[in-house]
Wavefront OBJ file of the C-alpha trace (Angstrom):
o trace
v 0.962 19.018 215.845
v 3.799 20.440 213.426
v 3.302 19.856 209.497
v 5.110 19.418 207.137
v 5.073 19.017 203.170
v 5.260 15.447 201.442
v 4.887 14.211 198.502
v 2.639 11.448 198.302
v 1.372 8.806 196.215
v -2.468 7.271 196.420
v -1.499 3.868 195.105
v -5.188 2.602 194.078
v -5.354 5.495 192.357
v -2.211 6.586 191.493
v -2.685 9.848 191.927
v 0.684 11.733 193.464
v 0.106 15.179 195.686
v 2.667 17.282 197.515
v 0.273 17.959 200.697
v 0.937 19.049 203.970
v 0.752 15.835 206.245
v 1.981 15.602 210.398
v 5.475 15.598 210.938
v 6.497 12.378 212.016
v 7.887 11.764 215.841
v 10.518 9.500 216.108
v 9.326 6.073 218.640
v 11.720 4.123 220.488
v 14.791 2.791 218.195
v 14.079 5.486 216.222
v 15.566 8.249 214.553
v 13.897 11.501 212.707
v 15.677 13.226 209.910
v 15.469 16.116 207.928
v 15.750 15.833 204.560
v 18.629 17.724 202.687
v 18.313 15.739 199.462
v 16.128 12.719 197.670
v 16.512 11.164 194.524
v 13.919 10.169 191.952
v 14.605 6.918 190.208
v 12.963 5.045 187.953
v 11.238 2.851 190.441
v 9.162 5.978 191.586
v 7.904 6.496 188.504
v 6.867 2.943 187.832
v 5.294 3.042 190.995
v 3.340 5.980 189.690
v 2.324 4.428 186.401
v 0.860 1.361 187.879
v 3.830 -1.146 186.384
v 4.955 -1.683 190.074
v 2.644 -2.118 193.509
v 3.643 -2.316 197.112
v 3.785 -5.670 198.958
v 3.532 -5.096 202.393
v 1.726 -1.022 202.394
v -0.288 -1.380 205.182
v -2.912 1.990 204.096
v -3.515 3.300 200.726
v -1.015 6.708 200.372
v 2.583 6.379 200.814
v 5.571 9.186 200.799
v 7.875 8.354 197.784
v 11.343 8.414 198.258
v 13.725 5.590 198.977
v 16.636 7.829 198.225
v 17.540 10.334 200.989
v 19.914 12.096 203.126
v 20.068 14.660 205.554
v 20.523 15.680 209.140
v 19.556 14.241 212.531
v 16.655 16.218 214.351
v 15.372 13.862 217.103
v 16.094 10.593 218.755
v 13.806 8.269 220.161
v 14.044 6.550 223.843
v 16.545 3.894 223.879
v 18.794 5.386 220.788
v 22.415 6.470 221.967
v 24.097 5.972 218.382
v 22.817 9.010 217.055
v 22.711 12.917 217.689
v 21.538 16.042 216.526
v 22.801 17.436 213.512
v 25.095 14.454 212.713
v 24.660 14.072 208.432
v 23.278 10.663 207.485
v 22.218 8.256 204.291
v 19.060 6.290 204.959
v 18.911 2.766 204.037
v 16.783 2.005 201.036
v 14.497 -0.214 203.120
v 14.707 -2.038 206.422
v 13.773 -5.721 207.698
v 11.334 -6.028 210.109
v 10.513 -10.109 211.213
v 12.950 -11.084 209.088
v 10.968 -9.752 206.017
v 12.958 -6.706 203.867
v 10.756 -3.272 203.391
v 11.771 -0.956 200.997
v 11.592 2.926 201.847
v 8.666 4.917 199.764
v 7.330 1.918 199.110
v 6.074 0.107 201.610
v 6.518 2.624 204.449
v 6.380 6.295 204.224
v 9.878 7.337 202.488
v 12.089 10.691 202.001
v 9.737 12.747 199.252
v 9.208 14.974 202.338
v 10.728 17.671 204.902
v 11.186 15.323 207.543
v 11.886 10.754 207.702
v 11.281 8.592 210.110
v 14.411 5.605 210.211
v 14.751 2.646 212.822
v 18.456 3.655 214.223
v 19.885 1.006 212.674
v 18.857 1.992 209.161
v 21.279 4.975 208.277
v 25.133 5.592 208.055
v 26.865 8.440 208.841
v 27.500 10.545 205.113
v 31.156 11.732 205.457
v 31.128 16.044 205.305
v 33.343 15.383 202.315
v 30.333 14.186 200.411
v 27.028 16.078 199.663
v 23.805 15.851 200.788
v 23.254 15.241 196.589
v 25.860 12.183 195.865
v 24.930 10.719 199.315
v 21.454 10.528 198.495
v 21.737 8.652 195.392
v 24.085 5.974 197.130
v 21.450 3.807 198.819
v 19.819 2.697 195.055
v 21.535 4.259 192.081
v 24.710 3.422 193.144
v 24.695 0.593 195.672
v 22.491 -1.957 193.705
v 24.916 -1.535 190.803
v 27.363 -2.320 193.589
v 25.635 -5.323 195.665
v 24.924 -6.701 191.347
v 28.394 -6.727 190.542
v 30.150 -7.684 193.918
v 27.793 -10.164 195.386
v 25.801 -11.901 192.489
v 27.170 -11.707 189.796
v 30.684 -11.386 191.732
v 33.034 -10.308 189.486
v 36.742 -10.675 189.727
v 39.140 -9.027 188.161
v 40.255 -9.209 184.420
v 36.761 -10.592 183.876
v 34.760 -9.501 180.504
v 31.700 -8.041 181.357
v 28.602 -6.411 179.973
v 26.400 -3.152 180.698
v 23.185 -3.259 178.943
v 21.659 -0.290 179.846
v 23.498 2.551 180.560
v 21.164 4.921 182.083
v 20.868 5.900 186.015
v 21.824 2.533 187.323
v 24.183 0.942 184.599
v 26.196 4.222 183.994
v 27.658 3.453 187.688
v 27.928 -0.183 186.441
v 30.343 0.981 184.483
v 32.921 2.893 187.077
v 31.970 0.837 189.510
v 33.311 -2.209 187.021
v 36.232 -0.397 186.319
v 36.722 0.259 190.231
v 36.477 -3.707 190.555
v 38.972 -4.138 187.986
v 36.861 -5.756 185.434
v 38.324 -5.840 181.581
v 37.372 -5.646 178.900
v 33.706 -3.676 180.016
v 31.119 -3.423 176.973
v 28.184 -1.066 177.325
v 25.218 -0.934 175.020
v 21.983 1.199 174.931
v 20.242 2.465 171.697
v 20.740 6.416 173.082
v 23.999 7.578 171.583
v 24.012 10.131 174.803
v 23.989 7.289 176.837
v 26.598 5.529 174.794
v 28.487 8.684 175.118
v 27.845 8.825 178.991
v 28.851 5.080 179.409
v 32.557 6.186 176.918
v 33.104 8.992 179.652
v 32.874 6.803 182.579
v 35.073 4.207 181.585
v 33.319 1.847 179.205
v 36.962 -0.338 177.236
v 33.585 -0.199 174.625
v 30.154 1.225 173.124
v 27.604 -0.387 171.272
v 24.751 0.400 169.886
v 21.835 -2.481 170.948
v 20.504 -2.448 167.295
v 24.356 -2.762 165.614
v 23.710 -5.823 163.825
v 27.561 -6.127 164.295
v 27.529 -6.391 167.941
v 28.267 -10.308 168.700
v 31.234 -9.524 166.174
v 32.422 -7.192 168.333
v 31.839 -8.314 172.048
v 33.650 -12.012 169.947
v 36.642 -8.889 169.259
v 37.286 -7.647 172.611
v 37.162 -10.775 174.316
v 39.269 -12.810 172.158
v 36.389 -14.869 170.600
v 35.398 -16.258 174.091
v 32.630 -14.179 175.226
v 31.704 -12.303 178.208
v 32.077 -13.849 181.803
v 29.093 -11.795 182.868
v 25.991 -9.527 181.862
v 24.365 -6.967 183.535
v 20.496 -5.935 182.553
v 19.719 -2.968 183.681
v 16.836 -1.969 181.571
v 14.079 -4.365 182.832
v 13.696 -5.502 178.673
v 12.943 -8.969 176.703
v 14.790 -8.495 173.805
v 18.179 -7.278 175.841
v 18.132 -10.375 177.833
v 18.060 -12.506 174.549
v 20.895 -10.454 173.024
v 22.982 -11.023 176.467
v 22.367 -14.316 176.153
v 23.989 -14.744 173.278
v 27.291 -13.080 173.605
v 27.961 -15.005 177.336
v 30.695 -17.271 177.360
v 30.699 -20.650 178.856
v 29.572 -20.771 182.326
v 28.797 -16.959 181.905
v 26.168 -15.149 183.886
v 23.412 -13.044 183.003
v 22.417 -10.820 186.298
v 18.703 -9.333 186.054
v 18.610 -5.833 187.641
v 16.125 -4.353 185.620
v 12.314 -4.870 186.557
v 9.566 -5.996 184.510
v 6.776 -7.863 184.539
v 7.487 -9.769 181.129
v 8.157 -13.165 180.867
v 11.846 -14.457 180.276
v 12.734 -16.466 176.896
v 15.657 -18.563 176.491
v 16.261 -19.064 172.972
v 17.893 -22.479 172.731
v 17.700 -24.423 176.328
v 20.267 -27.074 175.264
v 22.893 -24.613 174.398
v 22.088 -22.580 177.692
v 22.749 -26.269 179.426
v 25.699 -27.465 177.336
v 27.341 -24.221 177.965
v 26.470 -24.001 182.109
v 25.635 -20.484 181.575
v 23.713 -19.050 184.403
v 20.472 -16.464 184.923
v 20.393 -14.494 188.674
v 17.836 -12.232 189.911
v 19.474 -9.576 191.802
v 17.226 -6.532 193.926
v 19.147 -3.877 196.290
v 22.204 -4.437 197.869
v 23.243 -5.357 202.013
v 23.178 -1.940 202.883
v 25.110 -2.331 205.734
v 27.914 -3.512 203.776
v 27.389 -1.920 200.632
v 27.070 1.655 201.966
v 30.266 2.181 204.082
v 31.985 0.294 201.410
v 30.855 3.242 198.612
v 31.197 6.119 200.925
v 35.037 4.703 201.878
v 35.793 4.732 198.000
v 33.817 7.959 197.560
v 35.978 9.545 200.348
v 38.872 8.029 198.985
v 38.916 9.592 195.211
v 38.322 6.161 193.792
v 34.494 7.430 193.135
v 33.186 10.199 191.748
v 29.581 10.401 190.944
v 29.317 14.485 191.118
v 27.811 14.097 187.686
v 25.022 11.666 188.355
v 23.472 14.322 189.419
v 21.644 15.905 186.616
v 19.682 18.618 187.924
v 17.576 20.106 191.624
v 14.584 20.347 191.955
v 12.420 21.438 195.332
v 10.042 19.407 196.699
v 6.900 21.164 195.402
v 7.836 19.868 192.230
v 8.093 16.314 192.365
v 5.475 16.038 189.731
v 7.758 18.023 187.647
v 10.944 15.458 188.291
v 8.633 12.691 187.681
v 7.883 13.759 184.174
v 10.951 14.686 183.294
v 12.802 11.348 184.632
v 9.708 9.510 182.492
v 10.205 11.452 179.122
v 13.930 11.193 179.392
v 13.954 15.299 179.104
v 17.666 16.502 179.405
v 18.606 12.349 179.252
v 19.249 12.621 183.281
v 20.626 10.004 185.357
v 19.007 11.770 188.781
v 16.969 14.232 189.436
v 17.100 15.438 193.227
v 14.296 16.815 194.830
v 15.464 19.252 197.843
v 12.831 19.892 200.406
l 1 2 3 4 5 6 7 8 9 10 11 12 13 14 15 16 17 18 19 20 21 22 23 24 25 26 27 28 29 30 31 32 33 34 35 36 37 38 39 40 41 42 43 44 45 46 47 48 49 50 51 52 53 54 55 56 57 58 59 60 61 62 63 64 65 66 67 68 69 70 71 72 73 74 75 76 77 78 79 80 81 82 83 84 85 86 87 88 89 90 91 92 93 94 95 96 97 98 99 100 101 102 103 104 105 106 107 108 109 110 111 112 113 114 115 116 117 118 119 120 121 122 123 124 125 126 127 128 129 130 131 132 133 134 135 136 137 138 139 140 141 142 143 144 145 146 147 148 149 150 151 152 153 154 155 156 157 158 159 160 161 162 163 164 165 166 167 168 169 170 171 172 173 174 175 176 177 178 179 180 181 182 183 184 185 186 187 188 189 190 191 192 193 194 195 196 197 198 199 200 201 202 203 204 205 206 207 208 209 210 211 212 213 214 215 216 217 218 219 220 221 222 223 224 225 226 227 228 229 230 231 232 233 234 235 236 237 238 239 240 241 242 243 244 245 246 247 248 249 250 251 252 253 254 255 256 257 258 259 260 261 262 263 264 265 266 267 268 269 270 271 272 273 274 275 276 277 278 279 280 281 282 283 284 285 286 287 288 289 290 291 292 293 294 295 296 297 298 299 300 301 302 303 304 305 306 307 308 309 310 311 312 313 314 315 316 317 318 319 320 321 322 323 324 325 326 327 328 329 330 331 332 333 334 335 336 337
């Protein structure tokens, strides 16, 4: 049996190797890539500190990796859709019995040479885009996307806010913009994220600690507030300070994960004011990923800078670090088999 190297992670443990492991053979309705490019997010690296655990991982060892493209090697029986050498973007997870699995997580992901992906799971990557931006799409950029289009759903000329402006929110931003959303706030404590956020579109920047900051979201928005709120950074305390810069009937949209609880201040101003609090995860990849790669295509989207640095395979660890520390403040890190 072929081999092949993979980085994976031993979840009781939490111990991550790059090993040699079989290469996978594609079953019926399935389709076998190889991997040109994977991103590392944040969500690998909580699943490597312990803060997040799989669901449904049927062993103990998974392949990281939920953000991945490449080429087609092999088809199994029964799949006509797809052919050799076509280039692809894997879905970040699939659903299986009506229950959604998400890639590196709870099955074996693309931290590896080769990826096993139901033929229903992947869209064709356009040649106009590389293997790099395409493999970001499926997380960094299309649960931004599926946040801001679907629940929080946006419209245009809408005030909205960023909190967090790091590999997720900094495509909040243009992907706001792209959506016609004005005025758009962003805030993070890192003035080279605020910096990042001013370069991508952001009407303005504010620092999360600026005691002045309801004075000036009140500014930009005419004293009413902001129609929505985006957390991206999974933290307490930015919640509370969303909170209370929403206008009436405003939205607060949780993208970042955590396990802490969440406080609302003062519960009969939250009612009075019919302000509302939405959990959002992913995106509909089958809608969400055309729907980027279109605009991509299209010059609407450029996210050739996301793309803060490549790394190969045998040095996930590496990546992992890096992405953890903040070295370099980099929005991805691709690993390249």
């Amino acid at each position: 049996m072929e081999q092949m190297l993979a980085a994976r992670l031993h979840v009781p443990s939490r111990t991550l190797r790059v090993e040699e492991v079989p290469r996978p053979q594609p079953g019926p309705g399935q389709v076998l890539v190889k991997v040109a490019a994977a991103g590392v997010c944040l969500s690998d690296v909580h699943l490597i500190d312990g803060t997040l655990t799989p669901l449904f991982l049927r062993d103990e060892t998974v392949t990281l990796g939920h953000e991945v493209s490449g080429t087609v090697a092999e088809v199994g029986d029964g799949v006509t859709a797809w052919k050799g050498g076509e280039r692809v973007v894997l879905y970040a997870g699939e659903v299986r019995d009506g229950v959604t699995y998400t890639r590196g997580v709870d099955y074996d992901g693309g931290w590896a040479e080769y990826a096993l992906s139901s033929a229903d799971a992947l869209t064709t990557l356009p040649d106009a885009v590389p293997f790099e931006q395409g493999a970001i799409i499926p997380d960094a950029v299309s649960t931004p996307w599926g946040a801001i289009t679907a629940t929080g759903a946006v419209r245009p000329a809408e005030a909205v806010g960023v909190w967090g402006v790091g590999g997720l929110g900094v495509h909040a931003v243009q992907l706001l913009r792209a959506v016609g959303a004005c005025p758009v706030v962003a805030v993070d404590p890192n003035p080279v994220a605020r910096e990042r956020a001013r370069a991508a579109g952001a009407d303005l920047v504010l620092d999360s600690a600026d005691p002045g900051l309801a004075a000036a979201v009140g500014g930009v928005t005419g004293g009413a507030g902001l129609a929505a709120a985006f957390d991206f950074a999974g933290v307490p305390a930015v919640r509370e300070q969303a909170l209370s810069v929403l206008a009436p009937k405003g939205r607060l949209v949780l993208v970042g994960l955590t396990d802490r609880p969440l406080h609302v201040a003062d519960g009969t101003r939250f009612s009075y004011l019919q302000q509302r609090i939405l959990g959002h995860y992913g995106s509909d990849m089958p809608v969400a990923l055309p729907q980027l790669l279109t605009l991509i295509r299209g010059g609407r989207l450029d996210f050739s800078g996301s793309v803060s640095g490549v790394l190969p395979l045998a040095r996930a660890a590496d990546a992992v670090e890096r992405l953890e520390n903040k070295e370099g403040d980099p929005v991805r890190l691709i690993l390249r088999p």
